[in-house]
C-alpha positions in Angstrom: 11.3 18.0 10.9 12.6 15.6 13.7 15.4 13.7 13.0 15.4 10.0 13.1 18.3 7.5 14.3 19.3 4.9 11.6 18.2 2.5 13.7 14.5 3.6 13.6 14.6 3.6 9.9 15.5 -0.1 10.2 12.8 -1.1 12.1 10.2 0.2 8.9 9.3 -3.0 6.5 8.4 -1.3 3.8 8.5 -3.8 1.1 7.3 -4.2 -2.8 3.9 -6.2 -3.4 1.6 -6.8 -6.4 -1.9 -5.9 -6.6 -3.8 -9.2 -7.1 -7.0 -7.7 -6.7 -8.6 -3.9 -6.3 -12.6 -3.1 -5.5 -14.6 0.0 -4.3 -14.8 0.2 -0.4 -18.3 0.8 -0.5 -18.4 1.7 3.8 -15.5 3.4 3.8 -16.2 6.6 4.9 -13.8 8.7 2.5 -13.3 7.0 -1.2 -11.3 4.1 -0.9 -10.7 1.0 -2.6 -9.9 -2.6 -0.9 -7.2 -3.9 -2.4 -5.7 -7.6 -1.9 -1.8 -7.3 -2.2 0.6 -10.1 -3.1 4.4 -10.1 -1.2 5.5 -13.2 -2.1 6.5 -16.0 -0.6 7.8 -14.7 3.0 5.1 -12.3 3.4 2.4 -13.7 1.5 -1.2 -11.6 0.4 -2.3 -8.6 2.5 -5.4 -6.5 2.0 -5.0 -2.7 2.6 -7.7 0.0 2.4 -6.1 3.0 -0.2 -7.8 6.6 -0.6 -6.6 6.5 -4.1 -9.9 6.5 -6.0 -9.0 10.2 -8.1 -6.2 8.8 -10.1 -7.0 5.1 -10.4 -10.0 2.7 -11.6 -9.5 -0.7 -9.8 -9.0 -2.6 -13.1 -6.2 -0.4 -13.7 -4.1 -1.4 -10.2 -4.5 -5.3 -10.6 -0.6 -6.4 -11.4 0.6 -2.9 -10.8 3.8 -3.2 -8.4 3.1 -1.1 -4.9 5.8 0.0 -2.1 3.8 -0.9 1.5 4.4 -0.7 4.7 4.2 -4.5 6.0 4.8 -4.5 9.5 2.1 -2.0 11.1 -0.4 -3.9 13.6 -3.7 -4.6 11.6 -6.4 -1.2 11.8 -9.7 -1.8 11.9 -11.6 0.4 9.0 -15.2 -0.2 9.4 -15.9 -3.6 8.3 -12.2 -4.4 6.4 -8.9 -5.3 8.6 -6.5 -3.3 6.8 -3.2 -5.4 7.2 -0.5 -2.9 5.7 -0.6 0.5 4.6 0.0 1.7 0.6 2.0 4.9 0.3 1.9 7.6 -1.8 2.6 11.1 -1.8 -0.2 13.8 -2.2 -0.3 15.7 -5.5 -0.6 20.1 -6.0 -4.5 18.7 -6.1 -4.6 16.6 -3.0 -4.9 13.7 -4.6 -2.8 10.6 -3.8 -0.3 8.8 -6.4 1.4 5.4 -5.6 4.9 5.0 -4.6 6.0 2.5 -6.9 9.2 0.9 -8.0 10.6 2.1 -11.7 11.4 -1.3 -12.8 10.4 -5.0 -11.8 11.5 -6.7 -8.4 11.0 -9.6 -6.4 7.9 -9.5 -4.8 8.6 -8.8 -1.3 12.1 -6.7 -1.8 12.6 -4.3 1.1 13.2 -0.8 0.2 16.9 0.3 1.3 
């Protein structure tokens, strides 16, 4: 593992949205859902494409609380401009599970 200066960490928006709205990515080439995510006022709603079709339905993420990373350029995927990028962490069965916040916070609240 490389180390990273403080400074680097910094520069990393990752910040807490709501999902306002979740569908199946029907081009995507693996599983994927477009999702629509709400960071309040500052940030406002970016959409995201997230390989997280083997734990969740899409009806099941709308007003779930999601930690993203704002501040990437936009990535092309297929036909979808993915504006941020969702993380998770991979489970023992490769499949992906949402970082997400234990209790409520303000919409847009940087991770420290």
């Amino acid at each position: 593992m490389e180390p990273i200066e403080w400074n680097d960490f910094a520069k990393v928006e990752l910040r807490v949205g709501r999902v306002v709205a979740a569908e199946h990515f029907a081009q995507a080439r693996k599983p994927a859902y477009k999702l629509q995510i709400d960071f309040g006022p500052e940030i406002g709603t970016r959409q995201s494409s997230a390989q997280i079709t083997a734990l969740y339905q899409p009806e099941d993420l709308v007003g779930k609380l999601v930690v993203a990373v704002v501040n990437f350029p936009a990535k092309q995927i297929g036909p979808f401009m993915s504006e941020c990028l969702v993380t998770g962490f991979h489970n023992t069965d490769g499949q992906v599970t949402l970082c997400v916040p234990e209790h409520e916070v303000p919409l847009g609240t940087k991770l420290l």
